[in-house]
LOVEXPA-693379 format. One record per atom (N, C-alpha, C, O): x, y, z; residue number from 0; atom name. Coordinates in nm, 3 decimals. Example, Ala and Ser with C-alpha at 12.3 -4.5 7.8 and 13.67 -1.06 7.14 Angstrom:
REC       px       py       pz    n  atom
REC    1.319   -0.569    0.780    0     N
REC    1.230   -0.450    0.780    0    CA
REC    1.320   -0.330    0.780    0     C
REC    1.424   -0.332    0.846    0     O
REC    1.285   -0.225    0.708    1     N
REC    1.367   -0.106    0.714    1    CA
REC    1.290    0.003    0.787    1     C
REC    1.341    0.114    0.804    1     O
END
This chain:
REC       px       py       pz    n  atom
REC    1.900    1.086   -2.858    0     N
REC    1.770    1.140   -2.829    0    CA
REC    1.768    1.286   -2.874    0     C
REC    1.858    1.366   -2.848    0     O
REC    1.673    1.308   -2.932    1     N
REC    1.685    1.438   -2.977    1    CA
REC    1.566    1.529   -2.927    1     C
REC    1.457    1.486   -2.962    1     O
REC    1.564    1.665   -2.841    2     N
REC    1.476    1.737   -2.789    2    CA
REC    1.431    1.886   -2.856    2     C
REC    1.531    1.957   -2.866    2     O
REC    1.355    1.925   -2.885    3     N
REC    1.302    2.033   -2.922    3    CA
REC    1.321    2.129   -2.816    3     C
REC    1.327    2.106   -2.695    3     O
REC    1.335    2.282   -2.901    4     N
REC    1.426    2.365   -2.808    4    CA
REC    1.333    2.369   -2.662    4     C
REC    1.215    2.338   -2.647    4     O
REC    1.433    2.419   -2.563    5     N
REC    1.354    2.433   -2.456    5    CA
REC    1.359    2.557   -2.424    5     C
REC    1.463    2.622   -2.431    5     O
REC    1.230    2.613   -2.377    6     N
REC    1.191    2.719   -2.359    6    CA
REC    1.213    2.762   -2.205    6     C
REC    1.208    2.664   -2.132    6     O
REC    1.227    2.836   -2.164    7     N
REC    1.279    2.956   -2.009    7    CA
REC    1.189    2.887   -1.903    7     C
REC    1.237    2.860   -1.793    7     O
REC    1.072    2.860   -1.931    8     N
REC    0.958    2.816   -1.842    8    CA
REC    0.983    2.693   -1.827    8     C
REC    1.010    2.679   -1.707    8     O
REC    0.997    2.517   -1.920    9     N
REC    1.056    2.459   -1.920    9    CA
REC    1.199    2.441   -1.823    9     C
REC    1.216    2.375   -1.720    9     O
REC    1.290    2.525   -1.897   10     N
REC    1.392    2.551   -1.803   10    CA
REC    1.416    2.560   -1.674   10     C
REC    1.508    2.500   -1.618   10     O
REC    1.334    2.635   -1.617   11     N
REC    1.286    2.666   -1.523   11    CA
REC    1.235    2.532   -1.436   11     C
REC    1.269    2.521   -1.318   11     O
REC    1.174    2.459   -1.484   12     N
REC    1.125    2.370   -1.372   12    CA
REC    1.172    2.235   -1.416   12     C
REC    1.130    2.125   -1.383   12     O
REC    1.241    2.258   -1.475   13     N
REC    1.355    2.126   -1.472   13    CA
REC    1.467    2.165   -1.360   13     C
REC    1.516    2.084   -1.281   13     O
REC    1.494    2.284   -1.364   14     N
REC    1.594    2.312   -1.239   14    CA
REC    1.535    2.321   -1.127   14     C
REC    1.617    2.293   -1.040   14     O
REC    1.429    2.346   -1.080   15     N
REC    1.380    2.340   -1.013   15    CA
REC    1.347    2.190   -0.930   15     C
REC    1.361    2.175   -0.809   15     O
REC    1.299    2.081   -1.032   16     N
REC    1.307    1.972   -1.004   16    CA
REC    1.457    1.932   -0.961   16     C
REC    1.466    1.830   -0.893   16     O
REC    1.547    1.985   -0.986   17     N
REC    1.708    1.906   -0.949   17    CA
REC    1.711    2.043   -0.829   17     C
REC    1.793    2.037   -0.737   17     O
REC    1.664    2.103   -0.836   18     N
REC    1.725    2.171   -0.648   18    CA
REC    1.643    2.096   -0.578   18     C
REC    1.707    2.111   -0.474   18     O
REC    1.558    2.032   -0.547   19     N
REC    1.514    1.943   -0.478   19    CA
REC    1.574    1.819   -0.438   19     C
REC    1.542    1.762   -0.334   19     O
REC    1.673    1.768   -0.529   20     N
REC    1.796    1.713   -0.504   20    CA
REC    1.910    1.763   -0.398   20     C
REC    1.980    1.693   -0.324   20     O
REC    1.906    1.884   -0.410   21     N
REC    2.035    1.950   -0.388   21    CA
REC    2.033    1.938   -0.230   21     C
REC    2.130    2.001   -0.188   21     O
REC    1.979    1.897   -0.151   22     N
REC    1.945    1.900   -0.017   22    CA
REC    2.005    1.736    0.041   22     C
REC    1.991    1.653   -0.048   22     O
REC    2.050    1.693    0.135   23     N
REC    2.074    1.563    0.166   23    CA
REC    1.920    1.495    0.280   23     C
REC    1.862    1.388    0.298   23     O
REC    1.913    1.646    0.331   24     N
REC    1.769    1.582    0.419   24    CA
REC    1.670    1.536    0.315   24     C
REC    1.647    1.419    0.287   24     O
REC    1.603    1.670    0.248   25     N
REC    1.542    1.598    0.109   25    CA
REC    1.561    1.505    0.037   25     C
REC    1.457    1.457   -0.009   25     O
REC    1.706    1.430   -0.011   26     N
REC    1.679    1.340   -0.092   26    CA
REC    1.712    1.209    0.021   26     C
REC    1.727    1.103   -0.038   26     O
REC    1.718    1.205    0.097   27     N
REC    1.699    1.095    0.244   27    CA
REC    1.554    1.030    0.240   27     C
REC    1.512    0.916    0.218   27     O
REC    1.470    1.209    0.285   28     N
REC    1.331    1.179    0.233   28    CA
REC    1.283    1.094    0.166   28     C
REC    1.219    0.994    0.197   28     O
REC    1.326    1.150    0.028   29     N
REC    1.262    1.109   -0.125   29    CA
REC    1.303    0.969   -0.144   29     C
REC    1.242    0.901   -0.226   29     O
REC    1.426    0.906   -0.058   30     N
REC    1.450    0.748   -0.074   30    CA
REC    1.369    0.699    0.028   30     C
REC    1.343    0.582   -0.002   30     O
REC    1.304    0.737    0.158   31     N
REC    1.232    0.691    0.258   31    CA
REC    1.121    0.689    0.225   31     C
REC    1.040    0.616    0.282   31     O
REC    1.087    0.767    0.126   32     N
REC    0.919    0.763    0.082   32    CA
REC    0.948    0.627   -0.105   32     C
REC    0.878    0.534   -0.144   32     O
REC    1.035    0.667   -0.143   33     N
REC    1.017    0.578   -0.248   33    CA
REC    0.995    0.393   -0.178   33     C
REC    0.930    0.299   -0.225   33     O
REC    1.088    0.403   -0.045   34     N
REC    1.060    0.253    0.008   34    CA
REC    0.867    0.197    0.039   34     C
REC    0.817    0.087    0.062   34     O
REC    0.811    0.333    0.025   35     N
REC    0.667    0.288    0.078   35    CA
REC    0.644    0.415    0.150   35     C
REC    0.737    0.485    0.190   35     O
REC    0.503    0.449    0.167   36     N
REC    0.427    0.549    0.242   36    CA
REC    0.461    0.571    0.397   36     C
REC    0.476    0.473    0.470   36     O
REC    0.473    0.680    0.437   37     N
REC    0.481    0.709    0.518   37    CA
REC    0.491    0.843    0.641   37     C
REC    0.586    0.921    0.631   37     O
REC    0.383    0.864    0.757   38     N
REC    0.418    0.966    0.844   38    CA
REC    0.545    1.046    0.856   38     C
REC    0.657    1.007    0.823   38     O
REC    0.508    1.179    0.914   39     N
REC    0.612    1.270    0.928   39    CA
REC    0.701    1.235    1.043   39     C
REC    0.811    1.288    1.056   39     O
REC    0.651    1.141    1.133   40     N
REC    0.708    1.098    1.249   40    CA
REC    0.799    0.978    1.225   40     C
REC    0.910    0.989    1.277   40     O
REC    0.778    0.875    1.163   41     N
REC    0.852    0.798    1.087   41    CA
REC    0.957    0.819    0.977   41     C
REC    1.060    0.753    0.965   41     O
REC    0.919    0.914    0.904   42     N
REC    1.067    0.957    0.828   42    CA
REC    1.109    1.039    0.903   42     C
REC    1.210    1.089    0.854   42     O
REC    1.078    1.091    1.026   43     N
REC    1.187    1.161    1.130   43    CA
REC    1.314    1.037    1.161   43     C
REC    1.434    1.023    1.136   43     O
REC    1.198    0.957    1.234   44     N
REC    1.308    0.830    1.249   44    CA
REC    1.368    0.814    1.181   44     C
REC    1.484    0.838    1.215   44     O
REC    1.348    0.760    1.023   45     N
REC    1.426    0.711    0.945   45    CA
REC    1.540    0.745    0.881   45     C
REC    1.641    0.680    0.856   45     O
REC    1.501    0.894    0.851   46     N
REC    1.592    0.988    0.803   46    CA
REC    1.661    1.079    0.929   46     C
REC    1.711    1.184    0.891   46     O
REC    1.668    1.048    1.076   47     N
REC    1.744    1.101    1.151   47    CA
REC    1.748    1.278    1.157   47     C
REC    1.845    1.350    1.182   47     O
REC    1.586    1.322    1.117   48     N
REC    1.595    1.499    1.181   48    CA
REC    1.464    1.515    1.219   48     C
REC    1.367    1.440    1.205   48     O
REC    1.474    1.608    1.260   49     N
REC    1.356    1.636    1.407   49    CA
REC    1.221    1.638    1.289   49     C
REC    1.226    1.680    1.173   49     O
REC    1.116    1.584    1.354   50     N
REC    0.959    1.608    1.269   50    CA
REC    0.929    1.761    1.219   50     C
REC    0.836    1.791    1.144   50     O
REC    1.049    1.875    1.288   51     N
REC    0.962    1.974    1.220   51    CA
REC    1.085    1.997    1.101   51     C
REC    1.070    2.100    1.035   51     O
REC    1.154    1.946    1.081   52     N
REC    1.219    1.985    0.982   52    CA
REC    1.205    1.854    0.877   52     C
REC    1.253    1.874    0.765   52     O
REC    1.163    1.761    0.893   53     N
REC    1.077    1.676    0.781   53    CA
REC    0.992    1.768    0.756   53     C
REC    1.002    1.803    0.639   53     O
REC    0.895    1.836    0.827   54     N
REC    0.765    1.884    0.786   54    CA
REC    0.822    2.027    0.659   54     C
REC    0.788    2.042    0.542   54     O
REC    0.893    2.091    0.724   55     N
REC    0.963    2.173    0.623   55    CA
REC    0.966    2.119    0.481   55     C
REC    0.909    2.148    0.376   55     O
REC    1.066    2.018    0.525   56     N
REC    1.135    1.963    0.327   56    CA
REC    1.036    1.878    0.282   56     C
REC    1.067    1.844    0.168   56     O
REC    0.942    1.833    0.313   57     N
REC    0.751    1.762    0.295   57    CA
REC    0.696    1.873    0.220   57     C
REC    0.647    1.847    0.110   57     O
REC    0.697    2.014    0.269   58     N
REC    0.578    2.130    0.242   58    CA
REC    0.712    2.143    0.072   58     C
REC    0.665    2.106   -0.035   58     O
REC    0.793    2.172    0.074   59     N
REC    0.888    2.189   -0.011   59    CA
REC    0.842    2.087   -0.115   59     C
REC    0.777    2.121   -0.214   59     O
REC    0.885    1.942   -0.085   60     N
REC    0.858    1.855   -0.176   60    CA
REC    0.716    1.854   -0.250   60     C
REC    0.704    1.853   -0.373   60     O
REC    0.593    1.855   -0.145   61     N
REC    0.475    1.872   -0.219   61    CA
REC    0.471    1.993   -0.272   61     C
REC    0.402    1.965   -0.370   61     O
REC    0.503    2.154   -0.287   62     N
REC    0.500    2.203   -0.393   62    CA
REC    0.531    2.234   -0.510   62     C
REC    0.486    2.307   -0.598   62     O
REC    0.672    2.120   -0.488   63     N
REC    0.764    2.079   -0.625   63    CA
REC    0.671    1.961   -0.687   63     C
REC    0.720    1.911   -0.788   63     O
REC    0.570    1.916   -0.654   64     N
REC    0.471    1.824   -0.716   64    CA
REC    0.547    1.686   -0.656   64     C
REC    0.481    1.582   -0.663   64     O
REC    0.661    1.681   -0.606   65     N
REC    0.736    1.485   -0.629   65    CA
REC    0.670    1.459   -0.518   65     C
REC    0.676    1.338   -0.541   65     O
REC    0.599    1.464   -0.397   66     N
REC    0.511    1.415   -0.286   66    CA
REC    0.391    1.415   -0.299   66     C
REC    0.354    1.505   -0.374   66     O
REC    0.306    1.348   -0.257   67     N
REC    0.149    1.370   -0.221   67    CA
REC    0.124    1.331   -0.109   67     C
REC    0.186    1.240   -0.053   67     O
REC    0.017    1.402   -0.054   68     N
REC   -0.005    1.319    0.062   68    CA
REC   -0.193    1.268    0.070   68     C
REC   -0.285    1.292   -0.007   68     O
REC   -0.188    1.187    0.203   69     N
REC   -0.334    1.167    0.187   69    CA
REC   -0.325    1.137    0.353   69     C
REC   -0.242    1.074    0.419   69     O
REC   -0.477    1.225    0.398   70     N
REC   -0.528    1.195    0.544   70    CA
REC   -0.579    1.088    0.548   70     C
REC   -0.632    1.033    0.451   70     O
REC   -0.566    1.024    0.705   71     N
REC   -0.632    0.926    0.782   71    CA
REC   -0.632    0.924    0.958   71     C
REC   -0.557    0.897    1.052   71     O
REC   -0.796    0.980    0.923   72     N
REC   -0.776    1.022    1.053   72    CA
REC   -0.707    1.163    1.083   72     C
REC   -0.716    1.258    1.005   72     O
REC   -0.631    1.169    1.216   73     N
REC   -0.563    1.234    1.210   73    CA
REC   -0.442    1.228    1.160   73     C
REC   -0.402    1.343    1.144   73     O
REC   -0.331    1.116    1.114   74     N
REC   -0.237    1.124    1.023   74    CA
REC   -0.265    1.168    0.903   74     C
REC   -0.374    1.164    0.846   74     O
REC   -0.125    1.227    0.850   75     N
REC   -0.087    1.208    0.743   75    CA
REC    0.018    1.145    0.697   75     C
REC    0.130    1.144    0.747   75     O
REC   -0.027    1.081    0.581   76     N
REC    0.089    0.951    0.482   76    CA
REC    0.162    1.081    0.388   76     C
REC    0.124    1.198    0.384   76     O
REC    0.226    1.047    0.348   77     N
REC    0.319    1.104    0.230   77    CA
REC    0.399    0.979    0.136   77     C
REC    0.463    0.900    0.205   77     O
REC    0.401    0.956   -0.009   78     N
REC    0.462    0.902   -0.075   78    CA
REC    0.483    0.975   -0.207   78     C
REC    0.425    1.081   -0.229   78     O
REC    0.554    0.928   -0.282   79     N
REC    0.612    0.921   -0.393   79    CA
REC    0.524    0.846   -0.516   79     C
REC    0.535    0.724   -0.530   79     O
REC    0.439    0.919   -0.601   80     N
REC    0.369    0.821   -0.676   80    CA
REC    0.392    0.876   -0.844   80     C
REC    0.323    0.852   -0.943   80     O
REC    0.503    0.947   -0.831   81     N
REC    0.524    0.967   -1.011   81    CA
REC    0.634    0.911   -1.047   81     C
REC    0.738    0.970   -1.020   81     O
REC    0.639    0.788   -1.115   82     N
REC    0.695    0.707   -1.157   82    CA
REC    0.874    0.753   -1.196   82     C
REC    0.982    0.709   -1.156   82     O
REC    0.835    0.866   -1.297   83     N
REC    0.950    0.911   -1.324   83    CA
REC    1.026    0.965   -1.196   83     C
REC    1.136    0.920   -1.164   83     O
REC    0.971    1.048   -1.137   84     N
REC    1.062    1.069   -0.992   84    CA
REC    1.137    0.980   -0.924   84     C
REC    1.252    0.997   -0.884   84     O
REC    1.061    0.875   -0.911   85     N
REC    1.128    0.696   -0.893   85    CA
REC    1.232    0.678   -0.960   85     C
REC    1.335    0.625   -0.918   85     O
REC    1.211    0.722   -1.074   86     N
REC    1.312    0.668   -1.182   86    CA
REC    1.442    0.762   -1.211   86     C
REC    1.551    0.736   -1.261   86     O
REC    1.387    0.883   -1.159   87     N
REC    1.490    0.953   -1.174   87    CA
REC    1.608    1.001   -1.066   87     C
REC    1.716    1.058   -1.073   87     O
REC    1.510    0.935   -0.946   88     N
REC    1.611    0.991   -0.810   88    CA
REC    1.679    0.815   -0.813   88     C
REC    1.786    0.814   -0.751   88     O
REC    1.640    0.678   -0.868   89     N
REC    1.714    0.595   -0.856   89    CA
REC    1.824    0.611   -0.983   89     C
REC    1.942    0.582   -0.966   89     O
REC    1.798    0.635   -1.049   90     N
REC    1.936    0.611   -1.175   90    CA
REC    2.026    0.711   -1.104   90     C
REC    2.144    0.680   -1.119   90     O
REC    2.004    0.844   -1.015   91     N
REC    2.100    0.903   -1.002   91    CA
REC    2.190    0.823   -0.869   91     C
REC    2.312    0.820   -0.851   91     O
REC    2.105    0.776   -0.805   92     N
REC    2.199    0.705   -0.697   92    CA
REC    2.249    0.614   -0.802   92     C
REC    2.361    0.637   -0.846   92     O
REC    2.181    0.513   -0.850   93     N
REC    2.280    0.395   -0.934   93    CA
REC    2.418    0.470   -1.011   93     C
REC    2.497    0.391   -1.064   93     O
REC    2.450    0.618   -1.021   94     N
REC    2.520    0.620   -1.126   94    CA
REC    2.597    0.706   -0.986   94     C
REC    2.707    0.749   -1.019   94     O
REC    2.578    0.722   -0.913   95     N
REC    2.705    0.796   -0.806   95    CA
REC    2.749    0.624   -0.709   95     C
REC    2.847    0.624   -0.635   95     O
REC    2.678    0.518   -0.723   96     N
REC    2.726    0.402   -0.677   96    CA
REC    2.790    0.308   -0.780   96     C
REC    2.836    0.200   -0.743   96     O
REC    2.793    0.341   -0.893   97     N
REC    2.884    0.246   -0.993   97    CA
REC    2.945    0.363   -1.103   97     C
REC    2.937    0.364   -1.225   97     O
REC    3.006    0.454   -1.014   98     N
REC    3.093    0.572   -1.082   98    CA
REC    3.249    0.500   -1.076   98     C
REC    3.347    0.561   -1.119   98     O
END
């Protein structure tokens, strides 16, 4: 594959996208939301840390763009809807599970 140079800005938010990795609560998250949508109270559960520190690595994730969320009611959902993010937080587990 061949890429055209990359520029500082570029650079920049490609690393940016992999420190969002760099967290174990965050990428807990990012596999709890890739399973399907879901409250801040529920990936507390799921991912085992208190709702305000989901809400933390949530505000984090949605300004790194890999979350969205949408009201109902008074909830809010949060998922995962850019494909590549999918694709890119699973190949990295597939390749630290068949290392």
């Amino acid at each position: 594959m061949v890429f055209e140079d990359l520029d500082e800005h570029t650079a920049a938010h490609v690393a940016e996208l992999f420190r969002a990795f760099s967290d174990t609560s965050r990428v807990r998250i990012l596999y709890a939301l890739i399973q399907g949508e879901k409250n801040v109270s529920l990936i507390s559960n799921v991912v085992g840390v208190s709702e305000s520190a989901v809400s933390h690595h949530l505000r984090s994730l949605r300004q790194m763009r890999l979350v969205i969320s949408r009201r109902d009611g008074k909830e809010i959902f949060y998922s995962v809807v850019d494909p590549h993010i999918i694709t890119l937080f699973t190949q990295g587990v597939d390749h630290i599970r068949n290392r």
